[in-house]
Each structure stands twice: as structure tokens, then as C-alpha cells.
N, C-alpha and C positions, 0 to 999 in steps of 0.2 A: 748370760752375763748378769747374775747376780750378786755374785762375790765383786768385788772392789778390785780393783788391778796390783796384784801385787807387784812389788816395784822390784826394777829388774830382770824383771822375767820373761824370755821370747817365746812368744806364739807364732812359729812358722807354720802352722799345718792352718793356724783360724786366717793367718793372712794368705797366702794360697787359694783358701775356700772363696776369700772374697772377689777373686778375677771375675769370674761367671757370674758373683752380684753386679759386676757394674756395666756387664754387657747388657742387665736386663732396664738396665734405664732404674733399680732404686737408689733414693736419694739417700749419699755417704754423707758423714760430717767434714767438714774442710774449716781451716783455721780464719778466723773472724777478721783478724787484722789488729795491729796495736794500739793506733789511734781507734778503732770502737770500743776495745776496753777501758777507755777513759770513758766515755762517754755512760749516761744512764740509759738503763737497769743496770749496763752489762759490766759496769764500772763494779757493783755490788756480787759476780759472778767471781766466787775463787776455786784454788785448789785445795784440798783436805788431804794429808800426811797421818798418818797414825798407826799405831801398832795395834795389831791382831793375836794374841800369843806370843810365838817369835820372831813375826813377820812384820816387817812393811808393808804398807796399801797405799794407794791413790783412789780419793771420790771427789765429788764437787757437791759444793753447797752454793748456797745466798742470803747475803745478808736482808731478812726480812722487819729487822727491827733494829733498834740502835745497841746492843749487845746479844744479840741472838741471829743465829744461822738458820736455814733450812735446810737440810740432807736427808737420805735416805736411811733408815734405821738401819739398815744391816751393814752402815759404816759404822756405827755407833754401837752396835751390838751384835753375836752370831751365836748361833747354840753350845759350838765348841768352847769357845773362848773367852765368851762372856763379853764383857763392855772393854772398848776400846780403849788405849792410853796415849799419853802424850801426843794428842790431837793440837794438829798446828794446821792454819786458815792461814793460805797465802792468797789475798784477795788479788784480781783485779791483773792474775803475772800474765806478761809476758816473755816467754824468754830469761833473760837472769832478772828483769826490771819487773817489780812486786811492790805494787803500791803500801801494802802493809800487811806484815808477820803477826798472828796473835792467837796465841796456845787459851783452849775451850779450858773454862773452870767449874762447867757441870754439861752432864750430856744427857739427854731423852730418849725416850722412843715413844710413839703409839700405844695407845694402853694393849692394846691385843697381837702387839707383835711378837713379842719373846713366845708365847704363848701356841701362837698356831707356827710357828717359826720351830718350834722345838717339836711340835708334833706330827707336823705335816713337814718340815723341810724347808730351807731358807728359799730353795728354788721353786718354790710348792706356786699356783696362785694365789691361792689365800692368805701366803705372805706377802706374796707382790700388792696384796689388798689393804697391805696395814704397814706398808713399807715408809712410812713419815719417821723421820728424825729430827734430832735439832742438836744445837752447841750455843751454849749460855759464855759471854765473855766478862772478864772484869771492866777490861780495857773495850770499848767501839772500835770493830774494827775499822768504821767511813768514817769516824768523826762526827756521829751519828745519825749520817744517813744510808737511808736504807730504799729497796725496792718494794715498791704496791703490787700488793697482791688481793687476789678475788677467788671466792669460793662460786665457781660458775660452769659447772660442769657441760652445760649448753654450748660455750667454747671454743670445745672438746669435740666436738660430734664432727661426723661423718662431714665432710666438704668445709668445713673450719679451718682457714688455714691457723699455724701456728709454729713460733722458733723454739727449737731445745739446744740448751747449750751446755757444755761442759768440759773437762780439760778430759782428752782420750791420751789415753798410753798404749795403742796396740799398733796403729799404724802411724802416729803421730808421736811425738817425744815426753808427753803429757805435761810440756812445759808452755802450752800455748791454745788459750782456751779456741776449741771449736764448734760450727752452730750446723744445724741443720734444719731443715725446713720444709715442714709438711702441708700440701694442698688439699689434702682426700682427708683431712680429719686421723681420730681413732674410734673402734670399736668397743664398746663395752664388753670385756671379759668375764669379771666377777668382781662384781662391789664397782668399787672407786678403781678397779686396774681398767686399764684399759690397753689397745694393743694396737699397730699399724703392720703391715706387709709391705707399704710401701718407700720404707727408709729407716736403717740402721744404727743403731747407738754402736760407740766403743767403748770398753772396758774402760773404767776411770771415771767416764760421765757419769756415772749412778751418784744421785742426790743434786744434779743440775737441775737449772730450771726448764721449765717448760712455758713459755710466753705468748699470751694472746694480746694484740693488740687491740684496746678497746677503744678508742680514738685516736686521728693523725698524731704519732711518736709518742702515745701514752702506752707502755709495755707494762702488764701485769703477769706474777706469776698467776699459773692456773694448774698446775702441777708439776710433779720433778720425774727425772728420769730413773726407774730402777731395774730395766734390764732390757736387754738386747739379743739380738742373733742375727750371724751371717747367712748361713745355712738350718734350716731354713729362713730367708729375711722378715726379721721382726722386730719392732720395737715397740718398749711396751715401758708406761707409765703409770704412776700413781695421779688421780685426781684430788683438786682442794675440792670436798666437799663441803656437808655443813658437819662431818665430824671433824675432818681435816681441817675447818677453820675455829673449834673448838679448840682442838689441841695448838694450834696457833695460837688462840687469843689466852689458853689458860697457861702452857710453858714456855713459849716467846714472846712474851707480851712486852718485855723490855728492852 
């Protein structure tokens, strides 16, 4: 699951697959609740709408600063297609109830993602290595606030717990953001990816956050989510390193 969920579209054969994931005890995403989406970080947690060529997608972002988003590039940009359009941030939805609508008026990527993305494969690791995005707004979409983030790869490690959230559309309706919640850490893969066996993204989560808590009810991002699998179970994130808080502090900085 690197592509973005196109919207619409049923995966009966990847839901099926996942029966025998849940016998083995890994952890699924399940829906948050509406009163937490008020609440912070999760309150700054939206859905992402956008067109791909001819296509609809669903990803998730966070608002990391008072007109800028965090997402996963390959919502924002793919080899085929080139850079996304008519990107619209519904922060914060529940169900039809959407704290606030508000269409991106420039988009990012990592400096080295189009790059090994185009050479090696969107689904390659070495994009999953440089999978940062972002969406610059005219308008805030909190009114501007936003959620604390840390470049803290430490974390991240093995037996670190930490939540990833994002709005899934494969077994869920991708209208209601859901979390999931890892004990056992991740694995360093290659670079800043990293990877768990023992709990599942769905399609649409790519470009949620991934949150470590670093004191009682203080949640920081620590990376996003950009890809997943049922068969075999795996989910697998990008880390805020100290490049990934470069390109934060130099294209979201506002």
C-alpha cells in the first residue's frame, strides 16, 4: 500500500486476505471516536482528496504548522502523473461533521523523491525513504494551530510504544479517522523507513501521523505512515529525522 486509496474502489480479494491476519493476534486499525477528534494532536489529524490524472485518491495529513500540512509525497506527487490537483484537507472529519475544508495553494515533496520514485518505483524502499510531503494553505486550517512534532528517531525503536492514525478506506468507509497502536516498536529498513510485522495500515492512511508520546498527554509527530500490507503483515513508515526536520523547518515552516 503505497498508492493512496483510490476512492470508490473495492478490494474484496485484500479484505478476505485479512481474516487469517486477525487470527494471528496483529494489531488492525479501528476507528478513534468522535469526541477524540476534537481533542489534541488528533483534532489537527485530516483527510486529503485529490486528483491523480483521472483519478480520485484518499491520504491523510497533519497539520504541522499554522498553514502547512504533513503528508506523504506520493500523495502529492507519482511518476505517472506528476503533481496532484485540487488537493482538498478535511481536517479533524468525522462522518459528515468536518471541522474545516481547505484546498492546498502549493504542494512539496522531499528533495530526493521524484527522483528515486521515478527510477526505482514508487513502491521501491528507497522511496518509502524519501516519502515526506507537505500542502501549504492560504487560509489555516486550525485557526492556527497546529501539532508538535520531533525529529527523534530513538522513539521509533524496537519496544517504543507509539499511535498511527489516519482515515482508512478499505475496510472502514475512509470517513472516520482510525488509530492503531504499536508495543514492539519498528525496524530500521533503509534510511528513515522503517517497518513493523506486527500491525497493519490501510490504504488511505498514507501521510498520517505516527505519534510518540513524550510526557503524560503531550503527543508528537515522529513520523507518517506510507505503506502497509495484509499479506504478508506489515507496516511501514517514514521517520522525522534530522533531514526530515530540515525539510519541515525549510517548506512548512509557516
Amino acid at each position: 500500500m503505497n498508492r493512496p486509496t483510490l476512492i470508490a474502489s473495492t478490494l474484496l480479494a485484500y479484505f478476505f486476505c485479512a481474516i487469517p491476519v486477525l487470527a494471528q493476534g496483529v494489531e488492525n486499525p479501528a476507528p478513534i471516536g468522535a469526541d477524540v477528534t476534537k481533542k489534541m494532536p488528533f483534532a489537527m489529524v485530516g483527510q486529503a482528496i485529490f486528483r491523480s490524472g483521472q483519478s480520485w485518491y484518499q491520504g491523510s495529513g497533519t497539520v504541522v504548522q499554522s498553514k502547512s500540512v504533513l503528508t506523504a509525497a506520493h500523495n502529492v506527487w507519482d511518476p505517472v502523473n506528476g503533481w496532484s490537483t485540487n488537493v482538498q484537507f478535511n481536517r479533524a472529519r468525522s462522518g459528515a461533521a468536518i471541522a474545516s475544508r481547505t484546498f492546498a495553494s502549493r504542494l512539496y515533496v522531499f528533495g530526493s523523491y521524484r527522483t528515486v520514485a521515478a527510477r526505482y518505483g514508487a513502491e521501491s524502499s528507497r522511496a518509502f525513504a524519501s516519502d515526506l510531503g507537505g500542502l501549504r494553505f492560504n487560509v489555516a486550517p486550525a485557526a492556527g494551530a497546529y501539532a508538535g512534532w520531533r525529529a527523534d528517531t530513538r522513539s521509533l525503536a524496537a519496544g517504543a510504544p507509539v499511535l498511527s492514525l489516519g482515515y482508512g478506506a478499505e475496510y472502514h468507509s475512509g470517513d472516520e479517522l482510525l488509530a492503531v497502536r504499536s508495543a514492539s516498536g519498528f525496524i530500521p529498513v533503509l534510511g528513515a523507513f522503517l517497518e513493523s510485522t506486527a500491525l497493519t495500515f490501510e490504504g488511505g492512511m498514507s501521510g498520517g501521523p505516527v505519534l510518540s508520546e513524550v510526557a503524560p498527554d503531550d503527543f508528537r509527530v515522529v513520523g507518517i505512515i506510507v505503506a502497509g500490507s495484509v499479506t504478508p503483515p506489515a507496516a511501514g513508515i517514514r521517520a522525522l529525522d534530522a533531514a526530515g526536520a530540515a525539510f519541515l523547518a525549510t517548506y512548512l515552516r509557516y
